[in-house]
Backbone as ProteinMPNN parsed JSONL, in Angstrom:
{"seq_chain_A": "XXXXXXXXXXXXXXXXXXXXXXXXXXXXXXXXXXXXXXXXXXXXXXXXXXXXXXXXXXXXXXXXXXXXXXXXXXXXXXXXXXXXXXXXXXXXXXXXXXXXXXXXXXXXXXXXXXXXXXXXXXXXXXXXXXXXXXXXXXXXXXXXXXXXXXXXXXXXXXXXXXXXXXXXXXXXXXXXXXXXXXXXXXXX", "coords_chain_A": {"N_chain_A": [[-2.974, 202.0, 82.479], [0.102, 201.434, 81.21], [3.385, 203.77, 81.653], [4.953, 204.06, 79.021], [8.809, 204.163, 77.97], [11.023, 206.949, 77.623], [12.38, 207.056, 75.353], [11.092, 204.639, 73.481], [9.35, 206.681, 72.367], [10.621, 208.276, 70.94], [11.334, 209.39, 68.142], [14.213, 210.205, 66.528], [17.11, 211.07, 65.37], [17.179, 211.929, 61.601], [19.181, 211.045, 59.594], [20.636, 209.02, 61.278], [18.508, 207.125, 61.37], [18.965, 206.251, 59.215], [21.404, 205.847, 59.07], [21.495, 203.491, 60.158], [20.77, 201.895, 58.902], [22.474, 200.937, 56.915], [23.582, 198.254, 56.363], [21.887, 197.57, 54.469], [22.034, 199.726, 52.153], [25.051, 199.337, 51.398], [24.417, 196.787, 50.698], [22.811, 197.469, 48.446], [24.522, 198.924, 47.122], [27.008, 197.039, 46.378], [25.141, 195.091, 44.941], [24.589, 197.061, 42.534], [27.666, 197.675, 41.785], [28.347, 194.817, 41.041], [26.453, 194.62, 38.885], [27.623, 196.16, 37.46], [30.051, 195.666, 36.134], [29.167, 193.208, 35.529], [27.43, 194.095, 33.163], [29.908, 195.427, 31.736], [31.482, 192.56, 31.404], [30.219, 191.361, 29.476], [29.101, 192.554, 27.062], [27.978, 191.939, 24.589], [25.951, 190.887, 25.315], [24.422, 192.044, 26.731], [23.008, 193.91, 25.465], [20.625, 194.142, 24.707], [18.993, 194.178, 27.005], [20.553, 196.794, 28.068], [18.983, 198.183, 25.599], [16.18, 197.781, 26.235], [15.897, 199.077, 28.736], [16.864, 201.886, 28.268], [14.521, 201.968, 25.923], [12.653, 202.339, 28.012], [13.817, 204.229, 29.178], [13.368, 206.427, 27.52], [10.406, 206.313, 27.179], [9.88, 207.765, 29.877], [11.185, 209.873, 30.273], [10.127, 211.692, 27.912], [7.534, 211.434, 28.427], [7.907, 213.45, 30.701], [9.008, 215.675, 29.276], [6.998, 216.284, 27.893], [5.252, 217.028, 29.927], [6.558, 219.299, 31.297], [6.176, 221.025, 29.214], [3.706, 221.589, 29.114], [3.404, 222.159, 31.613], [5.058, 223.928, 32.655], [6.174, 227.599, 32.304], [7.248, 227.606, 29.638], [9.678, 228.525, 26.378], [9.315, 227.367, 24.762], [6.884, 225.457, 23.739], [5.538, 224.153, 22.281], [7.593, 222.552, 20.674], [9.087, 221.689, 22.781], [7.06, 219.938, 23.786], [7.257, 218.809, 21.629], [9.483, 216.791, 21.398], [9.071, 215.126, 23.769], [6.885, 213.689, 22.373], [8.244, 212.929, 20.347], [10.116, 211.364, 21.829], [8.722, 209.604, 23.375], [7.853, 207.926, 21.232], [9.713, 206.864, 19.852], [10.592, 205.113, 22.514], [8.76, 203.733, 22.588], [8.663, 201.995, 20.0], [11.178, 200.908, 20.539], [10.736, 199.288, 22.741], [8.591, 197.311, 21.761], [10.152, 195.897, 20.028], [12.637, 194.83, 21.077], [15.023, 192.676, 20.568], [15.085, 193.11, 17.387], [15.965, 196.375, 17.779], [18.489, 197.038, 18.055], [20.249, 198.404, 17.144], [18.811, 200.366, 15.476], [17.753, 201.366, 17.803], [20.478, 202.903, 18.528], [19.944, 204.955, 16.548], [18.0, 206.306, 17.119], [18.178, 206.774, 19.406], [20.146, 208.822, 18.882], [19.234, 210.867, 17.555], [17.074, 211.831, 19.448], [18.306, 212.775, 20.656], [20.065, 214.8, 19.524], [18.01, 216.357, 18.535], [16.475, 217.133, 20.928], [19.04, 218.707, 22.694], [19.413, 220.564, 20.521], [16.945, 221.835, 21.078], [17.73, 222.677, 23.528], [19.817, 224.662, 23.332], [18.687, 226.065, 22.237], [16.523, 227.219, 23.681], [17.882, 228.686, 25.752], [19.383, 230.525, 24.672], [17.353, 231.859, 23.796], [16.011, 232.707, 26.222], [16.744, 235.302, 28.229], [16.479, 235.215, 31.018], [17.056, 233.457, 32.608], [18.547, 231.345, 34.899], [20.837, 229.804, 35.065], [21.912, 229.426, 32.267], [23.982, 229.125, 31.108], [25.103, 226.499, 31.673], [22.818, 225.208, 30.556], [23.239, 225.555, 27.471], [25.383, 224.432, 27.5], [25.397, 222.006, 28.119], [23.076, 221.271, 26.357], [24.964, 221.215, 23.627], [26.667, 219.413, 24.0], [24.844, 217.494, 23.971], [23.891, 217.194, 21.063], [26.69, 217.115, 20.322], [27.147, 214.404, 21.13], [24.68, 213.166, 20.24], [25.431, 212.999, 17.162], [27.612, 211.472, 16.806], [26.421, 209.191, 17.744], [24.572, 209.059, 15.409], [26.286, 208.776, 13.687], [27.762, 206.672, 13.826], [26.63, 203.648, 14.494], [26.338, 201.334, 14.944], [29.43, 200.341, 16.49], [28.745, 202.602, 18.441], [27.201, 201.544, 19.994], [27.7, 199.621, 21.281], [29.573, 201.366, 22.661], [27.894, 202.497, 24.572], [27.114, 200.412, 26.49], [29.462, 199.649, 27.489], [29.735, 202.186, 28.974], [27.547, 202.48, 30.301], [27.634, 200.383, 31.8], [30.53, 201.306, 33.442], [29.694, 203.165, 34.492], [27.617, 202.171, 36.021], [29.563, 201.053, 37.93], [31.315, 202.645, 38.749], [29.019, 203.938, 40.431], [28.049, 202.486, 42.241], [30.663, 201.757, 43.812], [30.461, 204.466, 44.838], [28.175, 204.135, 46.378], [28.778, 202.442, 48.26], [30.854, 203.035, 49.553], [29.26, 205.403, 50.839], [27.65, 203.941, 52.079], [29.482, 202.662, 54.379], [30.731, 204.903, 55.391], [28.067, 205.885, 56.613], [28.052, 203.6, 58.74], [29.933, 204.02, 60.335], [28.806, 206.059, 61.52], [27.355, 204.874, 63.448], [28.649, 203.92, 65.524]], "CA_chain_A": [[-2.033, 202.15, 81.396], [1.62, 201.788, 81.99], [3.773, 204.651, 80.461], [6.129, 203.996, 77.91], [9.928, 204.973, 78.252], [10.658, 208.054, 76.755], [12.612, 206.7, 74.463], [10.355, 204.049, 72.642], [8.388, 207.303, 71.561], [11.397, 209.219, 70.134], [12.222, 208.566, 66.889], [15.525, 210.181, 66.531], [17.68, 212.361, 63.89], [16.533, 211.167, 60.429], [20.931, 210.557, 59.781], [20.914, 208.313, 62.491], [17.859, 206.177, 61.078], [19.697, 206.194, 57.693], [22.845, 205.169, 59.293], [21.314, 202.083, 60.964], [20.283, 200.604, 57.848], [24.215, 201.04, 56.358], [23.678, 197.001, 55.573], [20.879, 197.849, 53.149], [22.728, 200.605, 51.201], [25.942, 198.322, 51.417], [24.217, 195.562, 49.441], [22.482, 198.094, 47.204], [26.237, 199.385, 46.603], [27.342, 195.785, 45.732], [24.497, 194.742, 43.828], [24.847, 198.137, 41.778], [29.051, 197.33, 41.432], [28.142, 193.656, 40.283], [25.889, 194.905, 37.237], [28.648, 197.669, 36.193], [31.338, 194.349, 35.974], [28.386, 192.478, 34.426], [27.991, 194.768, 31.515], [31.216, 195.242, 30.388], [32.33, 191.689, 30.782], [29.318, 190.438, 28.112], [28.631, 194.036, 26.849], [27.099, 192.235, 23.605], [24.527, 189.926, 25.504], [23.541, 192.866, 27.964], [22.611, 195.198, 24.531], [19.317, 193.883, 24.77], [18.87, 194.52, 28.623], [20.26, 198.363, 27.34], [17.859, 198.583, 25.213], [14.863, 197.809, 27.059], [16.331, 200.027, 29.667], [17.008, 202.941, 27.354], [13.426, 202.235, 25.53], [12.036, 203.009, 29.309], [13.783, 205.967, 29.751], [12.91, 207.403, 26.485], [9.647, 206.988, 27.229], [9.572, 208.376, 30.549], [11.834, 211.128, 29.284], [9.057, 212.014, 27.035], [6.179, 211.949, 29.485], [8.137, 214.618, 31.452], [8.705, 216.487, 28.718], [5.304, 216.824, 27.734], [4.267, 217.672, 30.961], [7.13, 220.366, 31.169], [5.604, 221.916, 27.893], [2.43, 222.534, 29.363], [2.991, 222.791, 33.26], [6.076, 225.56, 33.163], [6.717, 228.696, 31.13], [8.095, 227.373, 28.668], [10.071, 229.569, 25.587], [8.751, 226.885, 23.174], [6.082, 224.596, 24.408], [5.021, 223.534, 20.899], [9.055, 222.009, 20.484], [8.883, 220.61, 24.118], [6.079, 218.64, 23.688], [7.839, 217.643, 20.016], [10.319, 216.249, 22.325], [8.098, 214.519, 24.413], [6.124, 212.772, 21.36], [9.42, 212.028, 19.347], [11.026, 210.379, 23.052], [7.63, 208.054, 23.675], [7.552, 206.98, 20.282], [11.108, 206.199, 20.095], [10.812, 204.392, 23.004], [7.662, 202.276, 22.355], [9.196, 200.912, 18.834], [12.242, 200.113, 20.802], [10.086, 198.609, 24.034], [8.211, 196.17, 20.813], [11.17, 194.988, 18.717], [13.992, 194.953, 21.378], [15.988, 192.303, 19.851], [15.669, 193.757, 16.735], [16.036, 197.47, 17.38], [19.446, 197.591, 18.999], [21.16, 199.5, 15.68], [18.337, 201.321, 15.2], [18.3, 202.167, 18.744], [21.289, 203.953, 18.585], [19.746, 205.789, 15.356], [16.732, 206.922, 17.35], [18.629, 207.573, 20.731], [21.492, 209.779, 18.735], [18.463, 211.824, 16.98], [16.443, 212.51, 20.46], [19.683, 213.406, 21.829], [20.034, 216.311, 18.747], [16.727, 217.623, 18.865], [17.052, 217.948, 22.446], [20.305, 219.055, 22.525], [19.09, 221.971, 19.891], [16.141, 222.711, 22.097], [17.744, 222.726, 24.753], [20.503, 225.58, 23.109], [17.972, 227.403, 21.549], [15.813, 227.868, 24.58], [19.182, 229.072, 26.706], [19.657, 231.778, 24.238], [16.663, 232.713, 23.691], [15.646, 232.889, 28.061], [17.657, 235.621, 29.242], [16.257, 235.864, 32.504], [17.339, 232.039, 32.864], [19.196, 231.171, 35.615], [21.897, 229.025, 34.754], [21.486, 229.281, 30.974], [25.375, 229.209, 29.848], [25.218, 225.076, 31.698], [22.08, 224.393, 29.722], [23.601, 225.687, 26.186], [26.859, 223.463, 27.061], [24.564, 220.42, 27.834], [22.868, 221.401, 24.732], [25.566, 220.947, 22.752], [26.994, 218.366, 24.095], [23.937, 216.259, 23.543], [24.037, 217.647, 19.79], [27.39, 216.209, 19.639], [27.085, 212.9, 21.231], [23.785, 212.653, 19.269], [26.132, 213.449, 16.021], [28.549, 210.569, 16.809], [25.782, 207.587, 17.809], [23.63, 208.373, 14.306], [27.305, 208.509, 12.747], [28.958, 205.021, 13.805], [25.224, 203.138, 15.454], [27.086, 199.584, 15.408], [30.299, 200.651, 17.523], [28.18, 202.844, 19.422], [25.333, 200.774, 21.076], [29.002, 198.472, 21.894], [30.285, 201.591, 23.566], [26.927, 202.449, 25.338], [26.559, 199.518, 27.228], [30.871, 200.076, 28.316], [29.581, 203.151, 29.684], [26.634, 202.049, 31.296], [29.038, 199.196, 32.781], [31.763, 201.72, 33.855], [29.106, 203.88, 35.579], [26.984, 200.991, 37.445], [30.83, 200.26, 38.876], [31.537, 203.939, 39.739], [27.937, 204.455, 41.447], [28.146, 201.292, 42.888], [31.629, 202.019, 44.418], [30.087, 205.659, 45.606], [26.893, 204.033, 47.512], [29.351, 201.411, 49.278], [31.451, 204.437, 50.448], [28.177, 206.053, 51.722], [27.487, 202.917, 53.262], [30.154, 202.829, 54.761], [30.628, 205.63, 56.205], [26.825, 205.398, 57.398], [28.429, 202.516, 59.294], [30.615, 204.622, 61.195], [27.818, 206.825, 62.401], [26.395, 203.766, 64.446], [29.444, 203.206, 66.365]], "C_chain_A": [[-0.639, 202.343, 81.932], [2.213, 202.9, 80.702], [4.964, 203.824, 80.115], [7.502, 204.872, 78.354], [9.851, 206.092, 77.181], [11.152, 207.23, 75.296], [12.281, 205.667, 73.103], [9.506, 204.92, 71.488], [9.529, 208.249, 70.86], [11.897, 208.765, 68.974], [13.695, 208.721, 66.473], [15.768, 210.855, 65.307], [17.363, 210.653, 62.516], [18.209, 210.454, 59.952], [21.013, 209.003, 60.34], [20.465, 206.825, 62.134], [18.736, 205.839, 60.237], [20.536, 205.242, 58.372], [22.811, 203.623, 60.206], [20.888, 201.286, 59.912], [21.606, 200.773, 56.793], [24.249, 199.439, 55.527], [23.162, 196.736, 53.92], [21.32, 198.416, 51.701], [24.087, 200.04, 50.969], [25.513, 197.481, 49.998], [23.605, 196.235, 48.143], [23.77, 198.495, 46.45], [26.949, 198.029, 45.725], [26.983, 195.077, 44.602], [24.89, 196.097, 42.598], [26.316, 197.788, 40.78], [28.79, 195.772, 40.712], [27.742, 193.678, 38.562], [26.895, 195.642, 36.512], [29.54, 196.023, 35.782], [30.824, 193.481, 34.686], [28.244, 192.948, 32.672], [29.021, 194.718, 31.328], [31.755, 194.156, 30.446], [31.695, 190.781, 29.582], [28.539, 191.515, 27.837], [27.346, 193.755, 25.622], [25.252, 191.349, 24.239], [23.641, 191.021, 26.116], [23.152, 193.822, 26.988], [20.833, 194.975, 24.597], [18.746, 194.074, 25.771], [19.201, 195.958, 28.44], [19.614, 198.657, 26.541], [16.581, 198.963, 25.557], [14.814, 199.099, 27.668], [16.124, 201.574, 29.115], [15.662, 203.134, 26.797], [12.806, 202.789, 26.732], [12.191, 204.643, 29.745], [13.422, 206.74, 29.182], [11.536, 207.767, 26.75], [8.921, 207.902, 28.852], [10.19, 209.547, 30.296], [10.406, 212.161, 28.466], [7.992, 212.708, 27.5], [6.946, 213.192, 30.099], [8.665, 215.948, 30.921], [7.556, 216.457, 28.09], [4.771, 217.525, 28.844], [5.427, 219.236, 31.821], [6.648, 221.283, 30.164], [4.489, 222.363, 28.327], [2.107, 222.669, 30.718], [3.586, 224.018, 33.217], [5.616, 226.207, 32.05], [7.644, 228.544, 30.397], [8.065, 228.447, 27.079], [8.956, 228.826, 24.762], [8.059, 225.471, 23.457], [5.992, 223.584, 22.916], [6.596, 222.464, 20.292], [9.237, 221.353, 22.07], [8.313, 219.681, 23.632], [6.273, 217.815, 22.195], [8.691, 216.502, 20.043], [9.959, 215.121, 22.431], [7.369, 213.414, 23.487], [6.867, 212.127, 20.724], [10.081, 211.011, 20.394], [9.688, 209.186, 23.249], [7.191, 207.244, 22.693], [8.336, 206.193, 19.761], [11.261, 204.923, 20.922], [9.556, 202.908, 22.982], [8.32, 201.396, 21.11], [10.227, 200.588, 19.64], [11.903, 199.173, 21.772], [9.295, 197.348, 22.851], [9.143, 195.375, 20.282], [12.715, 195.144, 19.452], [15.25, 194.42, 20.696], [16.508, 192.277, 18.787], [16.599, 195.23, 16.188], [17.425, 198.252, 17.837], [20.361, 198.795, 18.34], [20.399, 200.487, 15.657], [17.97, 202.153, 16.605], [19.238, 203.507, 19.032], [21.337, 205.097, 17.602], [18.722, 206.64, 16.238], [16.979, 207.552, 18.825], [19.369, 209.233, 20.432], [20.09, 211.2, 18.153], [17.466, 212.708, 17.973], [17.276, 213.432, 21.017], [20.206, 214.92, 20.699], [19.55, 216.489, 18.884], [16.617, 217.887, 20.513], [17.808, 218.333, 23.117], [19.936, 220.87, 21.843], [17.834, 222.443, 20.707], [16.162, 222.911, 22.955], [19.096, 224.624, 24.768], [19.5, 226.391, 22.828], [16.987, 228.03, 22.735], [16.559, 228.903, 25.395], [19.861, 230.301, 26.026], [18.527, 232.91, 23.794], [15.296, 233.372, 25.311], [16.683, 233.556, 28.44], [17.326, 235.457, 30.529], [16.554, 234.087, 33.35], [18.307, 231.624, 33.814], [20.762, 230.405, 35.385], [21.754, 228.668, 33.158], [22.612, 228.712, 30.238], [25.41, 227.619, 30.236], [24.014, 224.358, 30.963], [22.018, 224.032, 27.99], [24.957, 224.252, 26.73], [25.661, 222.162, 27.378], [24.089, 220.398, 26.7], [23.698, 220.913, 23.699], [26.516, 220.026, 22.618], [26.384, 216.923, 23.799], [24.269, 216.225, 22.202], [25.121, 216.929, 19.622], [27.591, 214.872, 19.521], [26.157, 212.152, 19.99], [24.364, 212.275, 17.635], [26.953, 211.834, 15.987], [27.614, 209.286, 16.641], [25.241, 207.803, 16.209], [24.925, 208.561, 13.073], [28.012, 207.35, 12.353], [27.539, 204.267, 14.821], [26.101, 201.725, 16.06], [27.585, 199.689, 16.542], [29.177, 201.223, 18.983], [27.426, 202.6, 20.361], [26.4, 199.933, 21.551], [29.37, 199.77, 23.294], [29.329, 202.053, 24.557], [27.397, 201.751, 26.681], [28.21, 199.55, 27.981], [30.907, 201.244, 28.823], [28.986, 203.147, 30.533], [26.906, 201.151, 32.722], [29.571, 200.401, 33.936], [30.58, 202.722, 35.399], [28.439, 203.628, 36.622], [28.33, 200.589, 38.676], [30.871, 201.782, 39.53], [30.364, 203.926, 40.698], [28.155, 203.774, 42.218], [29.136, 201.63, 44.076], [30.967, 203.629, 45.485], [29.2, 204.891, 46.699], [27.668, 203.261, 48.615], [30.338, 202.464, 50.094], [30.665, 205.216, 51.211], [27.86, 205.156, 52.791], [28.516, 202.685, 54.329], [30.688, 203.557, 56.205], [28.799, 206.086, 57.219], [27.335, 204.634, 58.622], [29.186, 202.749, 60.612], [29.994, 205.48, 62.28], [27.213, 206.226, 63.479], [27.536, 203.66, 65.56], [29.696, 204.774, 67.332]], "O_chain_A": [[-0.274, 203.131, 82.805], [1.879, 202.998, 79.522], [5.697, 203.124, 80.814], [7.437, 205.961, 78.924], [9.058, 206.225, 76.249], [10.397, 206.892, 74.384], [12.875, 205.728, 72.027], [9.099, 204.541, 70.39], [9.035, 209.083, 70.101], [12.751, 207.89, 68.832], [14.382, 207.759, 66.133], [14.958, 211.156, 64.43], [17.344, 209.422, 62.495], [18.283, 209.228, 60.026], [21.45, 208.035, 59.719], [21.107, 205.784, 62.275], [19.442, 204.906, 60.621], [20.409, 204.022, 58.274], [23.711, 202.941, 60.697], [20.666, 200.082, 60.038], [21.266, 200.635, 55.618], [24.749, 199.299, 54.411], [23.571, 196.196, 52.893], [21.135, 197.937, 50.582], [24.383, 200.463, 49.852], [25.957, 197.472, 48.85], [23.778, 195.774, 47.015], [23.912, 198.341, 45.236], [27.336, 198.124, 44.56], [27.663, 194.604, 43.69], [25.659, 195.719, 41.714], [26.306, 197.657, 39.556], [29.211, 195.757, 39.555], [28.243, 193.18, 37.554], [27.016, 195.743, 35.291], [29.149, 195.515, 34.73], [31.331, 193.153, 33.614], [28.644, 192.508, 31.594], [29.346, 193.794, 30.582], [32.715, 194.116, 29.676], [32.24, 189.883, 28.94], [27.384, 191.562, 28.261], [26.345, 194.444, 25.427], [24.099, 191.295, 23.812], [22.411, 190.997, 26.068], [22.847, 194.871, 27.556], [20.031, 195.904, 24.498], [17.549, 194.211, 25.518], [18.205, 196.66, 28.616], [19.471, 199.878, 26.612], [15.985, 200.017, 25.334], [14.049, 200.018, 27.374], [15.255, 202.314, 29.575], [15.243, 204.281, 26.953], [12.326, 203.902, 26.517], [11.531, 205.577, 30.199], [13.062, 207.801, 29.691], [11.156, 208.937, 26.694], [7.833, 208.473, 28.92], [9.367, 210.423, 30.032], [10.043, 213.297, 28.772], [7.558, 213.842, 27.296], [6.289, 214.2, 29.838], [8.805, 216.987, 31.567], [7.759, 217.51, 27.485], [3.974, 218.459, 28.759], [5.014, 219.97, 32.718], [6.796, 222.475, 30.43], [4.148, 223.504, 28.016], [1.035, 223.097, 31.147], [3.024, 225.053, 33.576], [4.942, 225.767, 31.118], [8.712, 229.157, 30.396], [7.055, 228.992, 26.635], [7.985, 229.36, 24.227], [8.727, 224.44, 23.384], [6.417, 222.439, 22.765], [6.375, 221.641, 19.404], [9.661, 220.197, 22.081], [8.832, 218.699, 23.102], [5.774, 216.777, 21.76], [8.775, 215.572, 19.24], [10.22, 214.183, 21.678], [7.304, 212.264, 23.921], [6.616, 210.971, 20.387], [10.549, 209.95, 19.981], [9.907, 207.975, 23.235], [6.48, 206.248, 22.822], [8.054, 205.098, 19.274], [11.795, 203.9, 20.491], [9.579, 201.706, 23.247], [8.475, 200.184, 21.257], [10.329, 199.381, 19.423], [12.623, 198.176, 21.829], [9.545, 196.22, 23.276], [8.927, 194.179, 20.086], [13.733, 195.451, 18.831], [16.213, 195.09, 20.322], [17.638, 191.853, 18.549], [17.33, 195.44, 15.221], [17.59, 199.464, 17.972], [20.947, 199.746, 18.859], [20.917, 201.597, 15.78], [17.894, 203.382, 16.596], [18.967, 204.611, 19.504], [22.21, 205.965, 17.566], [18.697, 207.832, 15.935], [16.332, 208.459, 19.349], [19.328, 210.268, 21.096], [20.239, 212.376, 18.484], [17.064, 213.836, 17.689], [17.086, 214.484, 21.627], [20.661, 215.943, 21.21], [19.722, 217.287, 19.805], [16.724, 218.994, 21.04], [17.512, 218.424, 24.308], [20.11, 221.953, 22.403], [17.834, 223.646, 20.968], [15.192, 223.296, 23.607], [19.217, 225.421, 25.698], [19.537, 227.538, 23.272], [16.707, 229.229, 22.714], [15.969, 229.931, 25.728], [20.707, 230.991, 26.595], [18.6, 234.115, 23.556], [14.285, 234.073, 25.337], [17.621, 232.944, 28.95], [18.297, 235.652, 31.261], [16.225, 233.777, 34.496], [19.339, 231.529, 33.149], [21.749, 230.993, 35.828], [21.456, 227.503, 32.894], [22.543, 228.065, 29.193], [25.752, 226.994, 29.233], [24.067, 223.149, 30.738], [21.433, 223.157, 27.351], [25.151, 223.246, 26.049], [25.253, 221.508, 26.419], [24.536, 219.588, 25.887], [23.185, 220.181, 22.852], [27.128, 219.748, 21.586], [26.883, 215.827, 23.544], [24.976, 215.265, 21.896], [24.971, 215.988, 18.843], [27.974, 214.213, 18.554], [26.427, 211.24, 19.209], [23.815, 211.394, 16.972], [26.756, 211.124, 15.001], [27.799, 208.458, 15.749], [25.4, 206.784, 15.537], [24.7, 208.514, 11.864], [28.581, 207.007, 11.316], [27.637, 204.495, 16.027], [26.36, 201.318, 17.193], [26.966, 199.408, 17.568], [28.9, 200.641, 20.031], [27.062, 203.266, 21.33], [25.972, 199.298, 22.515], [29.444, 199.467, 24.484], [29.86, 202.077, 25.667], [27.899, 202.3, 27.661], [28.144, 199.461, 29.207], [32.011, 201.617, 29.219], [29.37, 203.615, 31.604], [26.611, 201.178, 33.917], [29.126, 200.433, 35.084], [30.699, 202.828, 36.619], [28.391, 204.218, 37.702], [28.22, 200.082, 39.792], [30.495, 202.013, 40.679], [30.694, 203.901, 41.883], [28.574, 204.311, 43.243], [28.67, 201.787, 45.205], [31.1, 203.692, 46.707], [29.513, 205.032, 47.88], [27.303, 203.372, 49.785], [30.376, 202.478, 51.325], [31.145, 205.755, 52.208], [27.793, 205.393, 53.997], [27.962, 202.471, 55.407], [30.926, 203.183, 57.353], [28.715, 206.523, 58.367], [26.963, 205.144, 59.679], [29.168, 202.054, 61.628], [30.363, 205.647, 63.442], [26.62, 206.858, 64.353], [27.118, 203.221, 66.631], [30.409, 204.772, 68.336]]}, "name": "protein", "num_of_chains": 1, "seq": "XXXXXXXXXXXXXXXXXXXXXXXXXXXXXXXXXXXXXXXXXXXXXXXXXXXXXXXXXXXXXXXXXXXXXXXXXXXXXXXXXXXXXXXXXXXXXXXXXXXXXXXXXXXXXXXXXXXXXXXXXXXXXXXXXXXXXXXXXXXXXXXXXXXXXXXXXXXXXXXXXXXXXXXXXXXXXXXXXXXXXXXXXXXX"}
């Protein structure tokens, strides 16, 4: 048996690996920045591509509140898991009837986004021993209001969705290519 250099058997700082695949996270950065551009320059064709999207998250949303309702200590399990049943059913009618449900989308997003918004305040006042309770009442009620606005104006709103969704695929996008980036630097 011949030995091996040392170095074939060392794998090396986990950084290091990262920073050798800088090309990878690069093009993920690009591709990412492409889609933000994409949405908002045909915001109404891509409502149907946010939809889908949105039906997905609802219902994974859902699943993980359900399984928050009956893994943790939760204040109010029985309103978790109401969550949970109202987000996977939301999202299955919208995952069946995408190209019809884009209005009512934004009726059934803005209404998950109150009731979990209010259960998300009401748990945060009623958990003192809650760690960070006063950032889960302001998320709370921030959902509550967003929710307030989409099941107020649905049309506009599922327009300005998808110019958010845009704006933020361009910001992330722009962040990962800066990681990459600087990854890039680590090699040299």
């Amino acid at each position: 048996m011949s030995a091996q250099p040392e170095t074939d058997t060392l794998i090396g700082p986990v950084g290091l690996r990262l920073a050798r695949e800088w090309p990878t996270v690069m093009m993920i950065g690009l591709i990412t920045l492409a889609l933000g551009i994409v949405v908002i320059a045909w915001p109404q064709q891509t409502l149907v591509v946010v939809s889908i999207l949105l039906g997905i998250q609802l219902v994974i949303f859902g699943v993980f509140r359900l399984i928050s309702a009956f893994a943790t200590d939760a204040i109010s399990p029985g309103l978790q898991g109401f969550v949970g049943i109202l987000s996977i059913i939301a999202g299955v009618i919208v995952l069946r009837n995408p190209f019809e449900t884009v209005e009512v989308l934004a009726v059934v997003l803005g209404v998950v986004w109150i009731v979990g918004g209010s259960i998300d305040v009401i748990g945060s006042i009623a958990d003192r021993s809650m760690e960070h309770r006063g950032w889960l009442a302001f998320g709370g009620l921030i959902s509550v209001a967003a929710g307030i606005v989409v099941v107020s104006w649905p049309a506009p709103t599922v327009t300005v969705i998808a110019w958010i969704a845009g704006l933020y695929l361009i910001i992330f996008g722009l962040f990962i290519c800066v990681d990459a980036w600087q990854l890039r630097r680590l090699t040299k």
